[in-house]
Structures are given as structure tokens and as C-alpha cells.
N, C-alpha and C positions, 0 to 999 in steps of 0.2 A: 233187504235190510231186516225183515222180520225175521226171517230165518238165524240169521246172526243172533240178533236178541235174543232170541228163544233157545240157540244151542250154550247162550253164554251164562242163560239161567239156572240153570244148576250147580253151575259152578261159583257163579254168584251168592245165590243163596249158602252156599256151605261155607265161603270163604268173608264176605265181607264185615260181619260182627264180629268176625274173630280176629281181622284183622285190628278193627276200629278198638276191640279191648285193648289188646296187642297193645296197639299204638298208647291210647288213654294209659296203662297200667305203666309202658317206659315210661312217658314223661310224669304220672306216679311218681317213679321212683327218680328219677332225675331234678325235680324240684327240693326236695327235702333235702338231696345231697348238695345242693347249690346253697339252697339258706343255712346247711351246716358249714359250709367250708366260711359261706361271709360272718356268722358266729364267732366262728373258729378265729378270724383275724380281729373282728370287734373286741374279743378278750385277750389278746395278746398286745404286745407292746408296740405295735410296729403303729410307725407316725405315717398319721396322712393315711387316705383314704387307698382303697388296689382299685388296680385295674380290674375291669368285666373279665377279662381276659385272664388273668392271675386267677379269679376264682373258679371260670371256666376250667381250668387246666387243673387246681386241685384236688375240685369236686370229683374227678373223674365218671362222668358222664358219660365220654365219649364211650368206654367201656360199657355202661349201660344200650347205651344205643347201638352198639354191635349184637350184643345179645338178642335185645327187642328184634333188632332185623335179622338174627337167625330165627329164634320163633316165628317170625311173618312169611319165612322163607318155606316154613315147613309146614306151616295150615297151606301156602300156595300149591304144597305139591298134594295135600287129602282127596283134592277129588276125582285125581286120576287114578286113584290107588282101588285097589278092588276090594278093601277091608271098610264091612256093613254100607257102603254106595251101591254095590252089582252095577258096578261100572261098563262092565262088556255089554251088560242087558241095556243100561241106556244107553249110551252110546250107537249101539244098531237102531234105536228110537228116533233119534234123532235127525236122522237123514242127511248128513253132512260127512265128508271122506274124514278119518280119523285125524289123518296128518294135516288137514287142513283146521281143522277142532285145537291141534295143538297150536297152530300159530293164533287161531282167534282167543285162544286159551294165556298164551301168551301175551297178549294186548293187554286183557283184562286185568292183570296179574301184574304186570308195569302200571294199571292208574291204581291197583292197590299197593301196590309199593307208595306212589305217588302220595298216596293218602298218610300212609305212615311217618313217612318224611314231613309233609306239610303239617300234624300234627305236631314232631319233635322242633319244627321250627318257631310253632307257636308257643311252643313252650318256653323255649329259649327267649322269644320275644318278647313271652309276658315276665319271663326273669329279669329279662332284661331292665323293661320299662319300673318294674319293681325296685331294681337296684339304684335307677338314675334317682328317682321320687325321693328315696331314703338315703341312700351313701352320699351320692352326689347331688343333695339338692338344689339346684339352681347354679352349678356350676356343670351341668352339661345336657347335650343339645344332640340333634340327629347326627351330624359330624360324631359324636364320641363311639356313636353304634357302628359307625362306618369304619374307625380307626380299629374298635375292638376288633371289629369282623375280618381287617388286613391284616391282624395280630396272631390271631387264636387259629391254630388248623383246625379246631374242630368247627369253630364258628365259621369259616371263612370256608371251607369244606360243606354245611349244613345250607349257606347264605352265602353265594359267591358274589353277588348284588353286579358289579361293574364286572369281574373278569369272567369273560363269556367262554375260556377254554374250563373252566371247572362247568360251567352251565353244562356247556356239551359232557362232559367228563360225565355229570350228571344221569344226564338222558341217558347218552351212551348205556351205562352203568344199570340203569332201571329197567332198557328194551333186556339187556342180554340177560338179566338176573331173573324177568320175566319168563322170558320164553326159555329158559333153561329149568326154572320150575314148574316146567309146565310140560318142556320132555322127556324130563326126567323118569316120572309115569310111564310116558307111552315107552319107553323102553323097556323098564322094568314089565309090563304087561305081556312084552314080546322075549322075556328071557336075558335081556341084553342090561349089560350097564350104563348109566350115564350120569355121574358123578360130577360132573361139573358145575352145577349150582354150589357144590358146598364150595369149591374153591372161589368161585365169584365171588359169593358171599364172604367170605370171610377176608378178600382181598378188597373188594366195596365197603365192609364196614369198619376195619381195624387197620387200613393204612392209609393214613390221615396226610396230606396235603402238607409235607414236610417242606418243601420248595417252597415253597408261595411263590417267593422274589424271581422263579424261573418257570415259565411255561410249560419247560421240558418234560416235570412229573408228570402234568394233565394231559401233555399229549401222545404219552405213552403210556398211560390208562387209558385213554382214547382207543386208541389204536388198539390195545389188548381185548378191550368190550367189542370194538366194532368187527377184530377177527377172531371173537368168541361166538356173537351172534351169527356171523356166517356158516363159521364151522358147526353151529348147532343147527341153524339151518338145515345147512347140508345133509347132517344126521338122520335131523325126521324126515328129509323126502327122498332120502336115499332107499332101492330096493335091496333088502337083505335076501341070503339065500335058500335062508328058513321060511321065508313069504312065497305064497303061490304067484 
């Protein structure tokens, strides 16, 4: 177990503040876009209060937060890269087979993801509880959060609360995103390519939970993450012909 900790240290150290900015600087910019959009309506003429959900969707946040998780995508992959690290010199330091560095590499790399996410949730949560206090004062209750969040694909995507096939959809999503920028490096290191993080990525953060009302979307993200993980898998412990 110590060994692990110690191989995950350095990679730790390069990535986790940069993540945790990452994270703090979207929800930054995702707050001021949400108190703009409910401005936005406060001065117009429209009767009666909007939905969480209505402002969710004009603010366009969700755009914001595809962004934030490209950035997180791309400090995940810096410390495999051999630009100012001398990644090849630590790495033989280290004492651990390389391929096996990328999957504990990968681990690490899914609870920073995790972190990212849990931040943009808090964010949305403390919007949230902000809206109820002021728009809806005393006309709405944890029931309203629950309605928004089966409303809004971004929210209901972000906070799946009851339906457990976006939870997995979730994970799914976070192991493969993980470990794919995580071998992304160790290819490039060996000559080869492996591009697939960007496409994860950008099918993880910009295609939003359009179904709700049908299962079907989640469990064909599912299935796409979980035979992306494999096939990435596969990748790094496959022997190439360029290897001795």
C-alpha cells in the first residue's frame, strides 16, 4: 500500500490544485451567469416566478462546465508528458512496471475528476438554495429540487439523486475518462497515439441526458464507457512490436 501512495505522489502533487482551481474558477463562472439570467427575467415582463430549471437552461452553464472538464482533462494528462517533469528519469525511480503506474494513474485521476464534479454540484446547490430563499420564498421545499433536477438535463445529468442508471452512467464515465488520461501519455511516450480521452471527453461533457423519460440514453453511455475502459485497457498492457 505504501508503494502505491508513493508512486501516486507525484502525480498528485502536479495535478490536484490545478485541478481544485479548475473546479473553483467554473463554478466562478457559472454563478454570475445564473444570477444574470434570473436578472434577466426579474426585468422583463414575464408573470410569476420561472422555474430552477428555465434559468438552468438560459444561463448556459452547461457550456461552461464542458469547458472546466476539458481543462481538467488536460492538467490530468501533464504528468505523464515529458515536458519540464523528466518523466522517463522518475518513473524508473519509482519501482513500479509502467503499465501498471498508468492504471494506478488512472484511479487517481477518476477521484479528481470526482472532485471537479462535486464542486460544480455544490455550486449548483448553493444556486439553488439561493433561488428558493429569494424567488420562491416559502413557496418551495426539497420536493421543488427534486422536480427541477427531473426537469433540467443538466441538473438531472450533474444530480441524478433516485435514477441509479445515470449514477452508473456517472462512474462509468469518470473510470474511463480517468484512465484514458492517464494513457494517453504513456503512448505518446512510446511513439504511438491515443486520442481517445478527447473524444470521451467531449461526449461526457456536451451530451446532456436528452432522454430522461427513457433509460435507453444511460445505458448506452454505459455500455460505450465501460467498452471504452476495456479497450483502453487492452491498450496499455498490450505488447507492441517496437518493445523489447
Amino acid at each position: 500500500m505504501k508503494r502505491e501512495v508513493s508512486v501516486l505522489m507525484p502525480a498528485a502533487r502536479l495535478t490536484l490544485w490545478k485541478v481544485l482551481g479548475i473546479s473553483l474558477l467554473t463554478a466562478g463562472v457559472q454563478v454570475p451567469l445564473l444570477l444574470a439570467a434570473l436578472r434577466g427575467w426579474a426585468q422583463s415582463e414575464e408573470l410569476g416566478p420561472p422555474a430552477l430549471e428555465v434559468i438552468v437552461q438560459q444561463s448556459r452553464i452547461s457550456l461552461v462546465f464542458g469547458a472546466g472538464l476539458l481543462l481538467v482533462c488536460a492538467v490530468l494528462i501533464l504528468p505523464g508528458l515529458e515536458r519540464g517533469a523528466k518523466t522517463s528519469y522518475t518513473l524508473r525511480r519509482l519501482g513500479v512496471g509502467e503499465r501498471a503506474l498508468v492504471m494506478l494513474w488512472g484511479g487517481l485521476n477518476s477521484m479528481l475528476l470526482l472532485i471537479f464534479w462535486a464542486v460544480q454540484t455544490a455550486a449548483a446547490l448553493a444556486f439553488s438554495q439561493y433561488y428558493f430563499q429569494t424567488t420562491l420564498a416559502g413557496m418551495a421545499n426539497h420536493q421543488t429540487l427534486f422536480l427541477a433536477c427531473s426537469r433540467s438535463p443538466y441538473l438531472h445529468n450533474l444530480l441524478p439523486l433516485w435514477d441509479w442508471p445515470y449514477l452508473l452512467r456517472n462512474l462509468a464515465g469518470g473510470l474511463a475518462l480517468g484512465l484514458s488520461a492517464a494513457a494517453l501519455p504513456f503512448h505518446w511516450r512510446h511513439g504511438r497515439k491515443g486520442w481517445s480521452v478527447l473524444l470521451l471527453a467531449v461526449f461526457f461533457a456536451y451530451i446532456p441526458p436528452m432522454m430522461m423519460e427513457s433509460s435507453s440514453f444511460a445505458s448506452v453511455s454505459i455500455l460505450i464507457f465501460v467498452i471504452a475502459y476495456a479497450l483502453i485497457t487492452s491498450n496499455v498492457w498490450r505488447r507492441y512490436g517496437d518493445e523489447d
